[in-house]
C-alpha positions in Angstrom: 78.3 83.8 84.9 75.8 81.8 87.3 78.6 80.1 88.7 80.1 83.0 89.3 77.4 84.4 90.9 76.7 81.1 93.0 80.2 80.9 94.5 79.7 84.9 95.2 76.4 84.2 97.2 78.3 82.0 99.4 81.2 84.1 99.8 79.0 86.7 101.0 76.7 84.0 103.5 80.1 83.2 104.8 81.7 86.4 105.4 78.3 87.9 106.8 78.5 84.9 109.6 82.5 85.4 110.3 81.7 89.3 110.9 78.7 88.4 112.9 80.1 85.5 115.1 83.5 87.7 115.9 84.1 88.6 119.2 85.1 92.4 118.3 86.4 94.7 121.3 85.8 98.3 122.2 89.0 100.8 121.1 89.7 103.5 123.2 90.6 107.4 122.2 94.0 109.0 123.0 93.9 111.7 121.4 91.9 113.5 118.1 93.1 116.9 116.9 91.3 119.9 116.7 91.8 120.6 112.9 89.2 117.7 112.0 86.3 120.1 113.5 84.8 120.8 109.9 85.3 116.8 108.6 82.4 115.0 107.7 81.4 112.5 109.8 80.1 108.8 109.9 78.4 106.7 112.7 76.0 104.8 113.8 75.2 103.5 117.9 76.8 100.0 117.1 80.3 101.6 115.6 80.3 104.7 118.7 80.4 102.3 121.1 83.2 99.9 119.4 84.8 102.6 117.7 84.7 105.2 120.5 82.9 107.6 118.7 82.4 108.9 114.8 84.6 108.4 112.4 86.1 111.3 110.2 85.8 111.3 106.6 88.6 113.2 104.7 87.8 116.1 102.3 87.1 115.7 99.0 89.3 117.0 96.7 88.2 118.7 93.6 88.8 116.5 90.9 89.9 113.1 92.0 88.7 110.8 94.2 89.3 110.9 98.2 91.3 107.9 98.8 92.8 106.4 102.3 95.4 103.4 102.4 94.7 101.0 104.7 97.2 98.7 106.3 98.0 96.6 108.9 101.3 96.2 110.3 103.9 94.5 112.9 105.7 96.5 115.9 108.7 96.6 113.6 106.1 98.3 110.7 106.3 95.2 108.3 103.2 95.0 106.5 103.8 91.8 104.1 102.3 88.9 105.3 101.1 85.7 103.3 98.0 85.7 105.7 97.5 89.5 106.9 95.5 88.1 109.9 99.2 86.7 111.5 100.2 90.6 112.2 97.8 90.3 114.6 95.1 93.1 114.0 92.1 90.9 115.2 88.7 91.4 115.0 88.8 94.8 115.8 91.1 95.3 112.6 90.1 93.0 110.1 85.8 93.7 111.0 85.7 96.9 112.5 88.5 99.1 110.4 89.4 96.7 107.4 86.2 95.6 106.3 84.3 98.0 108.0 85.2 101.9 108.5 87.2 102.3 106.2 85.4 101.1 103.7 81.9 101.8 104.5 81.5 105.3 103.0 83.8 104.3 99.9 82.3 103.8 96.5 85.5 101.7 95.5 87.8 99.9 96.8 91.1 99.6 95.1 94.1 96.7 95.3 96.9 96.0 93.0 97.0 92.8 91.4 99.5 91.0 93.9 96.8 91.7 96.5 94.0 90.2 94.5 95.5 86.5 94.5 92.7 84.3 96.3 90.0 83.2 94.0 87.7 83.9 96.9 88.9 87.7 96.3 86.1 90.5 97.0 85.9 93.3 99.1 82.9 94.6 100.7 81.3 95.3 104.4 80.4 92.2 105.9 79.0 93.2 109.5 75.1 93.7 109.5 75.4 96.7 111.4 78.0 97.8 108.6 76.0 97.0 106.0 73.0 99.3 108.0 75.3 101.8 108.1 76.2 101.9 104.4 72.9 101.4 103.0 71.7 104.8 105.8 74.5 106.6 103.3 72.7 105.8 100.1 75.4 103.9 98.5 75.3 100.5 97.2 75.0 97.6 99.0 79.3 96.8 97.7 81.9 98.9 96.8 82.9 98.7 92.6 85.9 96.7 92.9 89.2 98.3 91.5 92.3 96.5 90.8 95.5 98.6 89.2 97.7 96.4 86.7 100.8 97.4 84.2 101.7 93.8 83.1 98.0 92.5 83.3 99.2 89.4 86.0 95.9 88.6 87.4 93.6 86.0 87.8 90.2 86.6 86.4 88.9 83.1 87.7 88.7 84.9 91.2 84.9 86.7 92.4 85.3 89.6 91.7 85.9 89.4 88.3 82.7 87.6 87.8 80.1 89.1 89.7 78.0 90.6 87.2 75.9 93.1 89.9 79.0 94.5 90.8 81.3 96.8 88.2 84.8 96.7 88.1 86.9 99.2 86.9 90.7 97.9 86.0 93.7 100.9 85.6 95.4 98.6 83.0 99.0 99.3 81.5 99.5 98.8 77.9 100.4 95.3 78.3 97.6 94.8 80.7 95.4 95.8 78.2 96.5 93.5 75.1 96.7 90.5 77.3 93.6 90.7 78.4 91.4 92.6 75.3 88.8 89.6 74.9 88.5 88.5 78.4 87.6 92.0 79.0 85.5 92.5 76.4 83.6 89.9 77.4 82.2 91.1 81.0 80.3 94.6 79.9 80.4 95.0 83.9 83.8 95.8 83.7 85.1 99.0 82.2 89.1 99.4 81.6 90.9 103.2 81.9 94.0 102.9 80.6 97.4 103.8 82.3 98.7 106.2 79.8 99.5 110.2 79.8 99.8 111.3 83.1 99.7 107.4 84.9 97.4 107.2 87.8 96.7 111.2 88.3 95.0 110.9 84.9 93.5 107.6 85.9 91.9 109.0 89.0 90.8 112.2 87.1 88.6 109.7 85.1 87.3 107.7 88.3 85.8 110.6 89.2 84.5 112.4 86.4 83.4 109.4 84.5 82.7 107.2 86.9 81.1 109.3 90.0 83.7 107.1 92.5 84.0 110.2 95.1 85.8 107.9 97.6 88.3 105.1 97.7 89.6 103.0 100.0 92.7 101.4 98.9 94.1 98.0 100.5 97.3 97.5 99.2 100.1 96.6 98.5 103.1 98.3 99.5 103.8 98.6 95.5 100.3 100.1 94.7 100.6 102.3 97.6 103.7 103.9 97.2 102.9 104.9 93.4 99.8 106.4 94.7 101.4 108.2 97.5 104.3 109.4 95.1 101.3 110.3 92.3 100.1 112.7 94.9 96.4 110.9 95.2 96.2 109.8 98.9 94.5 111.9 101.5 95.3 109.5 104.8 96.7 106.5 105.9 94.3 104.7 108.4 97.2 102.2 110.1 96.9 99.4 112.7 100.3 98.7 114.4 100.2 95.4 116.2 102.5 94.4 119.1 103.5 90.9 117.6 106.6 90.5 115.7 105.1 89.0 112.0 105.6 89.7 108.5 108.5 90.0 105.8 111.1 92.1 107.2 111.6 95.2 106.3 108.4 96.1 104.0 106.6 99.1 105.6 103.6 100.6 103.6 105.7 103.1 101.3 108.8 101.6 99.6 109.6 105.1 98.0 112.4 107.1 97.7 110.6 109.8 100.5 108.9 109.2 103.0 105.4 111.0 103.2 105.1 113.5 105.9 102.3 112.4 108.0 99.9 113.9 110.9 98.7 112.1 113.2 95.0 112.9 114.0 93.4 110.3 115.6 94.8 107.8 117.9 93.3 104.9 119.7 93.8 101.8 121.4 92.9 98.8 122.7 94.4 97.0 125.7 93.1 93.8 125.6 94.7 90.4 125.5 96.5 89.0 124.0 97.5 91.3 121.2 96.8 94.9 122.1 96.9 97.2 119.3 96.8 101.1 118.4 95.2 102.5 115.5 96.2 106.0 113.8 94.5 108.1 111.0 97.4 110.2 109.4 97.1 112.6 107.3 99.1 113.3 104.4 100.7 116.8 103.9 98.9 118.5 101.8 102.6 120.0 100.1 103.2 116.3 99.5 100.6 116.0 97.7 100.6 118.8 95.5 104.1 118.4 94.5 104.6 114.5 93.8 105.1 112.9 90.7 102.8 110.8 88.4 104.2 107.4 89.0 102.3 104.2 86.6 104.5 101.8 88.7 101.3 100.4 90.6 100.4 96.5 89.9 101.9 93.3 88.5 
């Protein structure tokens, strides 16, 4: 896998420079509500002064992994986008929330297979100060990749299948699984739990009891997400709304049959031209949560 490695080496070289040539602004705080007193909190000088201050980590459950869905979306709430970056998050969304808060304390970071298309495909903290700020946490310099998939239509010629230094763990369906047996078999970095039983609330059980992932950050899509909201495994929705007008009509984050109740906790802005945005950390109800279903609908 030296090619594999190679091509990674460079994603990495080029990501690192994107993230450090960006011109990322300064978000501002509305509002942040009293019940996240007890929360755990993350921070260093560089993210206080671009974040406005630390950033809240959600509880861990007991027995399953604390997991946050990240999105981006329009000021119609459309999320699908061929190229994310036309919703128009900017740098402040794509380096300082997308590939950087919200990911920096995670020991995974989870996508369905529709998400995972460009062979250029890894996802890490890319911002030296990021990368400070994760190694200060004593976790691994990048995330273990996962990547949730019934029908098993994915592309392993992308990165991060074939990074040896990095695991990847693949929630595989049955037909997942006897597509792909040899491929698999052949990269003892990556370790498949099967979609079976329970679907994804057994899945996650096994994330954290047999793999030690404590914390996931999961970037979509809108089918993953849903089938983790309705499985009852998502602890908050960290959400950038844009002001531009982009995106597939009519494709919010959750595409299921009820919406999840959410509480807003944190609320920020930024004012600054041309594309002002506000970013939201919601949680989900914790009656939501207990009482959803165990859906295996996630990934192509």
């Amino acid at each position: 896998m030296a090619d594999g490695t190679s091509r990674f080496n460079r994603l990495v070289a080029k990501k690192v420079a994107l993230a450090e040539e960006a011109m990322i602004g300064h978000l501002t705080t509305l509002a942040v509500s009293p019940t996240l007193a007890g929360e755990r909190t993350i921070g260093n000088v560089w993210t206080h002064e671009h974040y406005d201050g630390s950033f809240h980590l959600a509880d861990l459950p007991e027995d399953i992994p604390a997991t946050s869905l990240v999105f981006v979306e329009s000021r119609d709430g459309d999320t699908d986008a061929v190229d994310p970056d036309t919703l128009g998050g900017g740098a402040i969304d794509k380096h300082l929330i997308y590939e950087g808060l919200s990911r920096v304390a995670a020991d995974a970071v989870l996508t369905g297979a529709s998400t995972a298309r460009s062979v250029d495909t890894f996802f890490s903290v890319w911002h030296p100060q990021l990368v400070a700020l994760r190694e200060s946490l004593g976790l691994p310099r990048h995330p273990v990749q996962i990547m949730v998939s019934n029908r098993g239509e994915i592309d392993l010629s992308t990165v991060l299948f074939n990074v040896p230094s990095v695991p990847v763990i693949v929630l595989a369906g049955a037909e997942c699984r006897r597509r792909w047996t040899e491929a698999f078999e052949s990269r003892p970095w990556l370790t498949v739990v099967p979609l079976a039983g329970r679907g994804l609330a057994e899945a996650f059980e096994e994330l954290r009891r047999g793999h030690g992932i404590r914390r996931i950050s999961a970037v979509g899509g809108r089918r993953t997400a849903t089938a983790l909201v309705d499985a009852g495994l998502v602890q908050d929705v960290l959400l950038t709304t844009t002001n531009r007008r982009a995106g597939r009509p009519g494709t919010p984050f959750y595409s299921g049959a009820t919406w999840p109740r959410l509480d807003p906790v944190v609320t920020k802005t930024t004012e600054s031209a041309p594309d002002p945005i506000v970013f939201r950390r919601l949680l989900i109800r914790a009656d939501r949560r207990s009482s959803a279903s165990t859906s295996q609908t996630a990934g192509a």
